[in-house]
Structures are given as C-alpha cells and as structure tokens.
N, C-alpha and C positions, 0 to 999 in steps of 0.2 A: 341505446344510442339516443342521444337526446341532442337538439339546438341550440347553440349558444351564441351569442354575441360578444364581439371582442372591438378592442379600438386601439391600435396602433400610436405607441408612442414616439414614434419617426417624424411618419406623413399625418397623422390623425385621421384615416380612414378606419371606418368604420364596417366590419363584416362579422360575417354570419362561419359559422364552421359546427361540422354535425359530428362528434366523437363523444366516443362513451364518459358515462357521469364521473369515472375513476380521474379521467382525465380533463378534465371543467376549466383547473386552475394551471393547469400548464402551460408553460409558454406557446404560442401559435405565432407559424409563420406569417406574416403578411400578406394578402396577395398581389397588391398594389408595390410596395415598395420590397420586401423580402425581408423585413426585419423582424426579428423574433421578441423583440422586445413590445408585445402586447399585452394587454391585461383582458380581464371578461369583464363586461360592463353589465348592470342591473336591466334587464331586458323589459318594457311594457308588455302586457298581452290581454286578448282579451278572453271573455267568457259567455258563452251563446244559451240563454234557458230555453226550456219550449214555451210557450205562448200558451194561453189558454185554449185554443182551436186545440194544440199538442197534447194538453193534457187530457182531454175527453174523448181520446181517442188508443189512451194506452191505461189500460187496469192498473197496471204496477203503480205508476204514476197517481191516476184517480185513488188511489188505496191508501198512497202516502199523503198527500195533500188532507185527504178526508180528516186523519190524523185521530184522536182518540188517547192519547194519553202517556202513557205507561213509559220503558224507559228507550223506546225507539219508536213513541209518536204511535204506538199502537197496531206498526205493520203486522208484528208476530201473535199477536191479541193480550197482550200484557196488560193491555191499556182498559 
C-alpha cells in the first residue's frame, strides 16, 4: 500500500488516498465533492540523512562513509 495524491477535476480539491501500487492510476472518488473524475498528481517529498552526530555512532554507516574504493565503495573489501 502506498500514498498517493489526487486532485479532483470537479471541485479541484486536492487529497490524499492510501491504496495499493496496482491501483495508482485509477479513478478515486472525491471526498469532497463524490466525483470520480480525478487524476493522481506528482507528489513533493522529502528525504531526512543522519547528521554527522548519526554517523559516529553507527559502524554500518562509519564503514560506508570511510569508503575505500572497489565496486560498492569498499563495504564488502573489494576496494
């Protein structure tokens, strides 16, 4: 199941509806007006990194950053 965003070509409201990815591009009811005639609109989102405090406190992480070469930065010892 995933989030998606839709905007209603009735009223132009704008909502949210959580149904699986098979079903993304189907029509959604409104919930404002009832009208089915909605599309899914390009959603913004964001994305949260750790911080360096984050990093020196997780190996996995310190392991990756360290880096070292090869063909995956050296986590597996390629590098």
């Amino acid at each position: 199941m995933a989030l998606y965003e839709y905007k209603c070509a009735g009223c132009e409201d704008h909502f949210d509806l959580m149904r699986p990815m098979s079903d993304a591009d189907e029509p959604a009811a409104c919930p404002e007006c009832g009208s089915i005639e909605s599309r899914r609109v390009i959603s913004n989102f964001a994305s949260i990194t750790p911080g360096a405090s984050a990093l020196s406190t997780n190996p996995v992480m310190d392991a990756r950053m360290a880096g070292g070469g090869g063909c995956c930065g050296g986590g597996c010892g390629c590098g």
